[in-house]
Structures are given as structure tokens and as C-alpha cells.
KEKEZA-722485 format. One line per field, with one value per residue (C-alpha): residue number from 1; residue in one letter; z, y, x. Coordinates in steps of 0.2 Angstrom, whole numbers. Layout:
% residues N
resi NUM:...
resn A:...
w Z:...
v Y:...
u X:...
END
This chain:
% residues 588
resi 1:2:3:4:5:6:7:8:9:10:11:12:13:14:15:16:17:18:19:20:21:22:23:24:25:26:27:28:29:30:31:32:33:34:35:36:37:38:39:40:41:42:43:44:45:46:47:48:49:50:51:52:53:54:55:56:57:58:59:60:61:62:63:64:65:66:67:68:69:70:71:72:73:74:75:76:77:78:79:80:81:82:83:84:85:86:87:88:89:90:91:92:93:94:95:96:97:98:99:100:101:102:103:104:105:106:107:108:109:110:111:112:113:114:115:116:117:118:119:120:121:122:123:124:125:126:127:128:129:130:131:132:133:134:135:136:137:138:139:140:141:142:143:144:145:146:147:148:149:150:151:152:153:154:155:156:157:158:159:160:161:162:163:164:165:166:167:168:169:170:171:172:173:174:175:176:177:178:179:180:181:182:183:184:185:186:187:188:189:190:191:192:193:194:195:196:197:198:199:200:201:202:203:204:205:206:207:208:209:210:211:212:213:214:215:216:217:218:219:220:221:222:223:224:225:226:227:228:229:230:231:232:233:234:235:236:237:238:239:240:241:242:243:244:245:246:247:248:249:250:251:252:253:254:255:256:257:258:259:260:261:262:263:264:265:266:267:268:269:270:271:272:273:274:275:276:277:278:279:280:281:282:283:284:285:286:287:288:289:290:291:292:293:294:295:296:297:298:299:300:301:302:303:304:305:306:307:308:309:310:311:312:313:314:315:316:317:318:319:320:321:322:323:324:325:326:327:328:329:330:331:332:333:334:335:336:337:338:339:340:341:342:343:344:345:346:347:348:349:350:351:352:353:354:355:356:357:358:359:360:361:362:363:364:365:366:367:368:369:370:371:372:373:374:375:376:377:378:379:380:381:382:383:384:385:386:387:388:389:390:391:392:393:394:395:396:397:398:399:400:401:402:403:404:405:406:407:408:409:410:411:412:413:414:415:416:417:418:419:420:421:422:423:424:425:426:427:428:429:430:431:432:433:434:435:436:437:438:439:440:441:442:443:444:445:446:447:448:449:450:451:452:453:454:455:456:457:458:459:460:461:462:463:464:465:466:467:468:469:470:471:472:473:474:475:476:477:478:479:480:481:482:483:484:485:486:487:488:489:490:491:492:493:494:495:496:497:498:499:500:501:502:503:504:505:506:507:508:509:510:511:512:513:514:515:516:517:518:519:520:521:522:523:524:525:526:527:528:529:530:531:532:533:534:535:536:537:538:539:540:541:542:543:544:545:546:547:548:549:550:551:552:553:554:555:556:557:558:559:560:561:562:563:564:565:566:567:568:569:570:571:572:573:574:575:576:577:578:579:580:581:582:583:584:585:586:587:588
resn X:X:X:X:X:X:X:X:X:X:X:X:X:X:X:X:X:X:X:X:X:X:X:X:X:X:X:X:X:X:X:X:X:X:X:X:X:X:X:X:X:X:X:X:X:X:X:X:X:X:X:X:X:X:X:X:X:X:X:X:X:X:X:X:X:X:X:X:X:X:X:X:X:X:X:X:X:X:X:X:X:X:X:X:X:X:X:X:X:X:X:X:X:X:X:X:X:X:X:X:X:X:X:X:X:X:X:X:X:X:X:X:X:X:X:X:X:X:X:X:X:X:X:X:X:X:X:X:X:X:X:X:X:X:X:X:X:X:X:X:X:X:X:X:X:X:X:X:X:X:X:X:X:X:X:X:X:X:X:X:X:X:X:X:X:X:X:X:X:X:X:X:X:X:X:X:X:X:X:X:X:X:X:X:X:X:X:X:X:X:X:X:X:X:X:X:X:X:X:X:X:X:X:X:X:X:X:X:X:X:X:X:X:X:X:X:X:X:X:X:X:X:X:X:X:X:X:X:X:X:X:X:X:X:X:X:X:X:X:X:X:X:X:X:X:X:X:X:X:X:X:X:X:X:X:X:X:X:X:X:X:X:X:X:X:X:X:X:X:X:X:X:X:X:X:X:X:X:X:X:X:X:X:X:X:X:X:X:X:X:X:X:X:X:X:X:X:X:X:X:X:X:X:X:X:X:X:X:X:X:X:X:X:X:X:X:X:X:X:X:X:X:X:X:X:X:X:X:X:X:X:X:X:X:X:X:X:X:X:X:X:X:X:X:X:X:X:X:X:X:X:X:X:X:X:X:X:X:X:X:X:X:X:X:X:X:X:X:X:X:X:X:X:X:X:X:X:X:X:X:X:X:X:X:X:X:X:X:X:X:X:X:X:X:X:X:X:X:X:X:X:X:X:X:X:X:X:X:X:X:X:X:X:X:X:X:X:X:X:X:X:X:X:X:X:X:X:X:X:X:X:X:X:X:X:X:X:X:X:X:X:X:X:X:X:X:X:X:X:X:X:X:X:X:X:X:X:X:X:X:X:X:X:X:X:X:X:X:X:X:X:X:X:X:X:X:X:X:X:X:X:X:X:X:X:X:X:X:X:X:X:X:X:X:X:X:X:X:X:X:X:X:X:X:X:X:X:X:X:X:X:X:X:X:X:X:X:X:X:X:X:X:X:X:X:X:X:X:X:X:X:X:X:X:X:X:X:X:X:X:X:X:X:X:X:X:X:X:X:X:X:X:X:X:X:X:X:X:X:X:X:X:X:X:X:X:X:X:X:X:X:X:X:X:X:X:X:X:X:X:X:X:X:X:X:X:X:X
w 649:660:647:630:625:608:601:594:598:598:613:623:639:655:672:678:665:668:690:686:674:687:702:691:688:705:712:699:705:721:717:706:722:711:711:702:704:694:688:684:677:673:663:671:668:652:637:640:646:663:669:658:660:676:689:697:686:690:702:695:688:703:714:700:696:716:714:706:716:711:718:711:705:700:688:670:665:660:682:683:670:682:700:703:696:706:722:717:714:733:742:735:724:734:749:741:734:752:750:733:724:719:716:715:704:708:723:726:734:749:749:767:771:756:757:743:751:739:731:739:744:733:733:742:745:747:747:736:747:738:733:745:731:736:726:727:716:712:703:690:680:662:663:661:662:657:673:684:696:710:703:704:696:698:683:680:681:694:706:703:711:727:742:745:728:729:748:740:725:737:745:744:751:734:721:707:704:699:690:683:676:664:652:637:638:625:633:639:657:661:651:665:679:671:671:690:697:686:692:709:703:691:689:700:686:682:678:671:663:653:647:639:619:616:608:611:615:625:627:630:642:644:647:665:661:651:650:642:638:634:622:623:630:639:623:629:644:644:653:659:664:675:678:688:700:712:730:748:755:761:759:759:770:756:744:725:708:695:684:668:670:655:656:643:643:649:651:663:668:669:680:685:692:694:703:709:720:728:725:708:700:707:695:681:673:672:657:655:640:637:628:623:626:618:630:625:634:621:626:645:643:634:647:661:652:658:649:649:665:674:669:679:699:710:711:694:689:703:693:677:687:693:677:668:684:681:661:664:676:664:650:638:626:622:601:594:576:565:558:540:538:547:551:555:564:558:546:534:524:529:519:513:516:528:539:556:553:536:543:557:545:532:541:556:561:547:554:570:573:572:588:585:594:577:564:548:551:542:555:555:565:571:579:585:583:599:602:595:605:597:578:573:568:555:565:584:588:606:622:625:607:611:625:618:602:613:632:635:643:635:628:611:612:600:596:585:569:566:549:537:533:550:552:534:539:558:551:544:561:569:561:558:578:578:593:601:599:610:626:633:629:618:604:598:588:590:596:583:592:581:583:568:564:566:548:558:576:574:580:572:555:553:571:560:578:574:563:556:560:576:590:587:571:578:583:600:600:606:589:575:562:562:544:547:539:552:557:555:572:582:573:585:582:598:603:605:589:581:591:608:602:610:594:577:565:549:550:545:538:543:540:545:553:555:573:569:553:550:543:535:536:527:517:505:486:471:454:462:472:489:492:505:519:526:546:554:571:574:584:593:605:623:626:612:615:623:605:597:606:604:586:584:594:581:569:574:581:600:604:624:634:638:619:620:624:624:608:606:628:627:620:620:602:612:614:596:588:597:591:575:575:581:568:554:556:557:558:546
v -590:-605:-616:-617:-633:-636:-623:-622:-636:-623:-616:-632:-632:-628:-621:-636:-639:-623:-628:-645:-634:-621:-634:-643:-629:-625:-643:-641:-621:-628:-641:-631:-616:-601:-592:-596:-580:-582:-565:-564:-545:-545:-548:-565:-564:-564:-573:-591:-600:-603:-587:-577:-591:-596:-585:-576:-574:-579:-592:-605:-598:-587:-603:-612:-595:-594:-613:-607:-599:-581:-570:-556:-549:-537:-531:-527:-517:-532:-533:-516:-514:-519:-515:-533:-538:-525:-530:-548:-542:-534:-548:-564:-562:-549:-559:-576:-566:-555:-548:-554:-543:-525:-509:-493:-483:-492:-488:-493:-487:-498:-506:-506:-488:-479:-473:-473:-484:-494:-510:-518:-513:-499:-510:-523:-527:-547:-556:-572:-587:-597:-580:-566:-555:-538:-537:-519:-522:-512:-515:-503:-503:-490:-474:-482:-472:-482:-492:-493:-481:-490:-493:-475:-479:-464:-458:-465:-449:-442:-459:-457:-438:-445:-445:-466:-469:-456:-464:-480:-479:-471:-485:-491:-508:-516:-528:-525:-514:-525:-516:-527:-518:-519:-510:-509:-511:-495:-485:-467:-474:-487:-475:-462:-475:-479:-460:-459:-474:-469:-452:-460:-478:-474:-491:-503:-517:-514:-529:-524:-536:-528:-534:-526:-525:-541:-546:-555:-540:-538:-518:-513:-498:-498:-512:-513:-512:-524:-526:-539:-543:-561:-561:-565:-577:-588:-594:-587:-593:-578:-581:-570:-575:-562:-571:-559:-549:-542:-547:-544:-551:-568:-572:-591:-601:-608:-596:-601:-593:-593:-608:-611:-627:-639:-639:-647:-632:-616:-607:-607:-600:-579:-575:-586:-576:-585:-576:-576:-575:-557:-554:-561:-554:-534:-535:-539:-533:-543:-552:-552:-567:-570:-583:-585:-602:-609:-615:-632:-649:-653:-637:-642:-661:-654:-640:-651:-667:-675:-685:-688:-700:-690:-672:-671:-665:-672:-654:-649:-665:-659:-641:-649:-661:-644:-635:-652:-653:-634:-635:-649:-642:-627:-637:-627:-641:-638:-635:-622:-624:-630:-614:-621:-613:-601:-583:-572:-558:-551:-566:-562:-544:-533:-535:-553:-570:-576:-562:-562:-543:-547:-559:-546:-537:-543:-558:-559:-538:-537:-553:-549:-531:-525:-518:-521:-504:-497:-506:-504:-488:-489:-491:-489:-502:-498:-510:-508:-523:-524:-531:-549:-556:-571:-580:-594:-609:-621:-635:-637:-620:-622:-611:-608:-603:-590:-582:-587:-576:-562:-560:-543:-542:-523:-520:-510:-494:-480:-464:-463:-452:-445:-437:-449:-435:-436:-454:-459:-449:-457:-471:-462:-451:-465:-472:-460:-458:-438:-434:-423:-433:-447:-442:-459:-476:-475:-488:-496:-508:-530:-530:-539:-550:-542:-527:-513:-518:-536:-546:-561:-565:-576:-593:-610:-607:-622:-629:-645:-657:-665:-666:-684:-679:-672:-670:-653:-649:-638:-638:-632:-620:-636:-645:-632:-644:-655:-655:-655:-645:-629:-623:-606:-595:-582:-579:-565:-550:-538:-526:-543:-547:-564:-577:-577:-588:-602:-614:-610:-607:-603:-584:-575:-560:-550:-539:-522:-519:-502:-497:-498:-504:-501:-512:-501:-514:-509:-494:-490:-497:-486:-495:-508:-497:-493:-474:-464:-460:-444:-450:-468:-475:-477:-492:-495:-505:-497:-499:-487:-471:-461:-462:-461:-446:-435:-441:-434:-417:-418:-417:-402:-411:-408:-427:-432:-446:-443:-444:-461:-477:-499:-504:-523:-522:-520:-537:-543:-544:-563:-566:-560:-573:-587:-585:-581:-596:-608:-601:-603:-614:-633:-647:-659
u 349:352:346:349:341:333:343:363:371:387:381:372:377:366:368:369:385:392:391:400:413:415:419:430:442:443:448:461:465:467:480:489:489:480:466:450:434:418:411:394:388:371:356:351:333:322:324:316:305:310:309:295:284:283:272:280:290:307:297:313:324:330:335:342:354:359:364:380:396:399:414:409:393:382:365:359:349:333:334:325:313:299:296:293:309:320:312:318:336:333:325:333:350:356:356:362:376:378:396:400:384:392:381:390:381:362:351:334:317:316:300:296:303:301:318:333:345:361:353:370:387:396:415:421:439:446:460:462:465:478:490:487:481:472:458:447:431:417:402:394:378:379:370:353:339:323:321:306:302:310:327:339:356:368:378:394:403:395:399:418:417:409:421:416:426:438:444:441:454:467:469:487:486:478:487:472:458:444:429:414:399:386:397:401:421:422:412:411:409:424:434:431:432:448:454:450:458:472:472:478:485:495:505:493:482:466:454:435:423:409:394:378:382:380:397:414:427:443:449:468:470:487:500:494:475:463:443:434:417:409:396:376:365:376:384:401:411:425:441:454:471:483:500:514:505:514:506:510:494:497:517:518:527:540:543:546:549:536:540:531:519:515:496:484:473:480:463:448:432:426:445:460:473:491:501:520:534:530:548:552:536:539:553:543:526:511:504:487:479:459:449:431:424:410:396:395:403:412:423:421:427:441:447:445:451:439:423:405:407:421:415:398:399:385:378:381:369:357:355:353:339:330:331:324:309:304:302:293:282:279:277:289:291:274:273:263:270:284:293:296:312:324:320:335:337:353:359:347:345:329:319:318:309:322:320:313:305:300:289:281:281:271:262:260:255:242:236:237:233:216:207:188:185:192:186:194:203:219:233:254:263:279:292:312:321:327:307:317:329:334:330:317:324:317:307:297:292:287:282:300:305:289:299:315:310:300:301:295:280:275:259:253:247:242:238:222:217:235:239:247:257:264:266:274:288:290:300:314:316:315:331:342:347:348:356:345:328:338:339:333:340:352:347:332:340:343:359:371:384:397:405:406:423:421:417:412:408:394:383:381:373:362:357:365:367:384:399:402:423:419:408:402:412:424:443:448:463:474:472:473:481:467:457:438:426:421:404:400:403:412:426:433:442:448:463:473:469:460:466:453:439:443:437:441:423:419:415:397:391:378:366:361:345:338:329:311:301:284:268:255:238:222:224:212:220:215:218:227:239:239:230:239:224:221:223:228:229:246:251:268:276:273:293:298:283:296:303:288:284:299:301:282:286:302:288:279:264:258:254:258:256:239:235:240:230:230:227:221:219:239:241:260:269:274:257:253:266:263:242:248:260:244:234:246:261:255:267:268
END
């Protein structure tokens, strides 16, 4: 998301902030003679306006992205949903990013030859300019295995049997194995990329950043290996600081010992190495620290010591300037409504009448769904919801809340005349996550930003603008003893325990939500209760048939793909919100 206007003010900042923010800590990386690498690991399109509304889509957004520096990169999952969008990834950020973009596990089907060729290079291997540090990197995607036809990503395990990695983590020559992916950091997958570098490194660091889950985590390995993942949505900047490497890549001229340097903020952007004498630090181990940073200015003026005037680069004001020209040119200020309260997705129990689902649910799909091809038949809707990415917030509710809210560009489909007998036990199947009805993607579900363990981890509760004590009502790490009242956020805990996020919040609970949820629309009421009918339609979200499908075979019923059909002409559930919000939501 390179823009977060109009919504928390916890998580402000644009791409053009995070450019100016980036640049900054360099000049300072440079004076201070460390090393300063920006990681980025996927997911950078879908989710708002700039990209899902333009045509093509990603006709902005793409350019405004490749305006940043990035060291090391590589792709989500959201890049290879669509053919178009992979073709993208191939013809424009590969080659902005040439030798920095990482794909070791992710090919793709040429689209001039035909032929299954790596989307980039498997691993690269660099040498930081201020330090001399020997980097090996490599570049992973999960096991992933609901993308288009064009996109062919490798399993994990079977990547680290293939000779390329196998030659690759032998190499001796290399001060730290660097392994970004979109990952979870406990996962199956690093855990075997882990095992095999291991296998043949036994004492060499290991750095990985995750990505994928959604949440603020940081993973211990072992005392010489650390993984950490920074949130959603671009409302995290996660930092990683490796001090004590041992080097042999670039010896300086004039040697010195490591001294310890009285810096107002310790912490910088996505990687900062601070390396060492060579000969001092072999003695010693390395120490490896995190923080998760808030994506706001108020967290950037104060890690830069800089201000409103000082803070900005030329350039970063130039991205900030593009992003303003493109949603302007897209008109995503453009109000369809005024939501009249706030619908959550996870901050609120399902059901009730501050939940986002409740509100599908209960609103907008019996509004909404009705094919004229089929009449009244009685119909079952069912939903996952993952199909919501983000909450509605009490006020303007404009083009880019729509794409904010609901991206995907699936369609609806259905399977007519099935036996309610069938279908009123979908819901339940579909829910429970039984092991062998899920080969495919692994979870329908909206992502919490929290972890099972975690009691909070969380965003700004109100979209409340500013604290009268402090310009976003929160205290940076630096300033613990002040005595100001707290907004409600990420209040982190990780294998280092509760002291990463960067700015101290009052935490948040939430809710459950299940996979899927169901809307029955007009079924026939006998003496004022609903009358279970013989057959329905059944009507879905096209992303989840597969699901549907095996959780109907589960069921003991034949029905295919070819049983299956548009419904509505495959309208969107973001087009079917934003009519809906027209027709119902005015503003005051």
C-alpha cells in the first residue's frame, strides 16, 4: 500500500515519506561508515485505489514503487493471481530491480517463448560497501499453489535439494546468509531452509525476513540465527540491526575496534548492519536487536532528528507529488457514502452490529444478490473472510475505501438447484479446516494482525486525528517516562519478548472470525419462521470454488466445475458494496 491517506493516522505516511526516510538514514549510514539494505518481500499490489483502479491496473502504482531503492527483493503471493499481473512482475519490476529482485523457488512461462524460465535470479551474492560484509541472499516465495497459470513456484523442500542451492550454501567465502521470502517466519518452509544452510554452515549468521501472515514477529533459530516479519499494509517499518559480524571482505585501510556510539535513536530502516573490526569481532559473537516502527512521520522526524522542514528529500516530495497527481487523476476521493459508524473485521465479534461480516451478511447480500435469470429461487451465499482486507471507518466512504475494503477482482458464481440438505451443512465443513479437504491454499480466513499467542498487536482504535499531549498520541521507545494517555495498537509480543514496537500503545482484543459465513436470502417463512427449502442456488465467491467443491465431494455429492456457472454476470463483491453503499449510505 503506498498510500495510506484518509485512514489511521498511526500508519500515515506514504511512499513518498518512506523514499525521504530511507535516504535519510543512509546519508546518516554513510557518515557513521555502516551499512544500510532495504528489503522489500512482497505483496506490493492490491488493496487501494491506486493500483485496482487504474487501467491497467498497476498503470501508477508500478512506477511510483520502482521510485524507491531496494537491495534486496522479491514476490507475494497477490503478484501471481492473474496472468496480467505476473507478466508485470516479469517485464517491469524485475528489470527495475535487475540484480537485487530474488526468485529461488518461482519461475514463469515466458510469454514470448513459451518456455519455463526463473522469474529472476535464484541468489545473489554482494559485498556491503562501507564494511566488506559477504552477503549470500536468496529469495523465496511459500508453497503457493493458487496462482495463475503462468506463475510455477517450486516447493520449498524440493528447492533446497537442487544442486544450484546445494553449491550455493557451500560456499565458504560468506559472512551472513541472508534469506528473504514471503514467508511466514514460523513456518515449515524457512525452518527447512534453515536445516540445510545449517547442514553445511553450522556457525555462519543467518538473517531472514518474512512476510505473508500479516503480523509483527521476530523468530530465534539459534544464537547465530534470527527471522523477523513486519506486519501488514505498510503500517510497519521493521528494522534489524546485526552488530559483530565477522568480515574479511573489504579490510579498511585504518583498522579500529568497535566502540559503542551515543546515538539518539539506535534504530533504522528494514536492515542496518554495524559491523566490526574483523579481528576484534571473530572473538566474539554477534548480537542481533529488531524494532517495529510505526509508518507515520511523527516516527520518522523522530529517528532522523529531523522536522517537518529538514525531514523531506527532494525526491521523496516528488513521490509524494506523483502519488497526490495519480489519485487525482483517478478521482479516488470520490464519496459514495458516509459509513455511519465503524464496521470491524476482527475488532468486533461475528456476529454483531459492528461487524464488517454482519453487515454482508445481513445487508448488503440480501440486497445485493438476486440474478434476474433465477427469480426467486431461494439462494445460500457463502463468503471467506479473507474476501475483506481491511475495516470501514465511520465517515467519507470513497472510491479508494471500495478497493481499500475489497480489491479482488473475482466474480460470483453458483451451482443451481442443490439440496438444502447439502448446503446447510457447507458452512460447518467449511470451517472446521479438516485436513484432507485442504489441499489448496491453506486458509480462507481475514488475516488477524496478531498472532494466536499474542493478546494484542493491534491498530489505532478510533481514526481519532491527534492527541491534545502529543502529535499522534503515542510515546517513542526514547521517552517511556512521559505521562500521556495511549492509543490503542500494536502492542507486540515475539521470541525477544515485548519490547520491539517501537511506540508504546494501549493494546486490543480481538475477535475470532470463522473462514466463511453464509446469508440464506429468500426462503420461504411458514408461521413467521423461516421454511427450510427443498433445493437452493448456491452462490460463492469464485476464489474459494476449489473449496467449495471438495467440501461438496466431502459431502457425498458429484458436483464439478462444469456444474458451476456466473451468477449476477460474475459481478465483484467490490462492485456489489460500492452500489450497495450508493443506494444506502447517504451523507449527512
Amino acid at each position: 500500500m503506498l498510500v495510506t491517506e484518509n485512514y489511521r493516522p498511526s500508519f500515515s505516511a506514504d511512499w513518498g515519506d518512506y523514499v525521504s526516510f530511507a535516504e535519510r538514514l543512509q546519508e546518516r549510514a554513510e557518515n557513521e561508515g555502516i551499512d544500510l539494505l532495504l528489503i522489500d518481500t512482497g505483496d506490493r499490489i492490491e488493496g487501494n485505489g491506486l493500483y485496482d483502479a487504474s487501467r491497467p491496473r498497476g498503470k501508477y502504482d508500478l512506477e511510483i514503487f520502482s521510485e524507491q531503492r531496494i537491495d534486496v527483493i522479491c514476490s507475494g503471493n497477490h503478484e501471481l493471481y492473474k496472468p496480467a499481473s505476473v507478466e508485470h512482475e516479469y517485464n517491469t519490476t524485475v528489470p527495475n530491480y535487475r540484480g537485487n529482485y530474488l526468485a529461488s523457488n518461482l519461475d514463469i512461462i515466458d510469454p514470448e517463448t513459451g518456455e519455463q524460465r526463473p522469474l529472476a535470479q535464484r541468489y545473489k551474492k554482494f559485498t556491503t560497501q562501507n564494511q566488506g560484509i559477504r552477503i549470500l541472499a536468496f529469495g523465496f516465495l511459500y508453497d503457493f499453489t493458487m496462482g495463475a497459470a503462468n506463475a510455477v513456484v517450486q516447493t520449498v523442500e524440493d528447492t533446497i535439494k537442487t544442486s544450484w542451492f546445494q553449491d550455493a550454501i557451500r560456499d565458504r567465502d560468506v559472512d551472513l546468509f541472508l534469506v528473504i521470502g514471503h514467508v511466514a517466519v514460523h513456518s515449515p518452509e524457512y525452518t527447512a531452509i534453515y536445516k540445510a544452510i545449517r547442514s553445511q554452515q553450522w556457525d555462519v549468521p543467518i538473517q531472514f525476513f518474512g512476510g505473508h501472515t500479516h503480523i509483527r514477529d521476530y523468530v530465534k533459530y539459534d544464537s547465530k540465527a534470527y527471522a523477523l516479519e513486519s506486519g501488514r499494509y505498510m503500517e510497519t517499518i521493521g528494522f534489524m540491526s546485526i552488530k559483530g559480524l565477522t568480515t574479511e571482505g573489504k579490510k579498511k585501510k585504518k583498522q579500529e575496534k568497535t566502540k559503542t556510539q551515543n546515538l539518539k535513536t539506535s534504530f533504522f530502516s528494514s536492515f542496518l548492519t554495524k559491523g566490526s573490526d574483523p579481528l576484534y569481532a571473530a572473538a566474539t559473537s554477534p548480537t542481533f536487536s529488531r524494532r517495529y516502527i510505526d509508518n507515520n512521520l511523527y516516527s520518522f522526524h523522530h529517528h532522523t532528528a529531523l522536522n517537518s522542514s529538514t525531514f523531506p528529500t527532494p525526491h521523496g516530495r516528488n513521490v509524494s507529488a506523483m502519488i497526490s497527481s495519480a489519485r487525482k487523476k483517478l478521482d479516488l476521493d470520490q464519496t459514495y457514502g458516509c459509513a455511519p459508524h465503524d464496521f470491524w473485521t476482527n475488532r468486533a465479534p461475528f456476529p454483531s452490529e459492528d461487524s464488517i461480516f454482519t453487515w454482508l451478511q445481513e445487508e448488503v447480500m440480501p440486497d445485493m444478490l438476486k440474478d434476474q435469470a433465477r427469480g426467486d429461487v431461494p439462494r445460500t451465499v457463502m463468503m471467506n473472510t479473507g474476501a475483506l482486507r481491511f475495516d470501514v471507518l465511520k465517515g467519507p466512504f470513497t472510491i479508494d475505501t471500495m478497493y481499500t475494503v475489497s480489491p479482488f477482482t473475482s466474480g460470483f458464481r453458483y451451482i443451481q438447484d442443490v439440496p438444502f440438505s447439502v448446503t446447510k451443512r457447507l458452512l460447518q465443513i467449511l470451517n472446521q479446516e479438516v485436513p484432507q479437504l485442504w489441499p489448496v491454499e491453506p486458509s480462507l480466513a481475514f488475516k488477524s494482525p496478531a498472532t494466536v499467542s499474542q493478546r494484542a498487536a493491534a491498530l489505532d482504535a478510533d481514526g481519532e486525528a491527534v492527541s491534545s499531549k502529543s502529535s499522534l498520541g503515542q510515546i517513542p521507545l526514547a521517552n517511556q517516562a512521559a505521562k500521556i494517555d495511549l492509543t490503542p495498537g500494536y502492542t507486540t509480543h515475539d521470541d525477544a519478548g515485548t519490547d520491539g514496537d517501537d511506540t508504546i500503545h494501549e493494546p486490543i482484543e480481538f475477535y475470532h472470525v470463522p473462514n466463511c459465513f453464509e446469508s440464506r436470502i429468500g426462503f420461504p417463512a411458514a408461521a413467521g419462521e423461516e421454511k427450510e427449502p427443498g433445493t437452493v442456488d448456491l452462490i460463492y465467491n469464485s476464489f474459494i470454488e476449489p473449496y467449495i467443491l471438495l467440501a461438496l465431494k466431502f459431502l457425498g455429492t458429484g458436483y464439478e466445475a462444469k456444474d458451476t456457472a456466473p451468477y449476477m454476470d460474475g459481478k465483484s463483491l467490490t462492485w456489489i458494496i460500492g452500489e450497495w453503499v450508493r443506494e444506502h449510505w447517504k451523507c449527512e
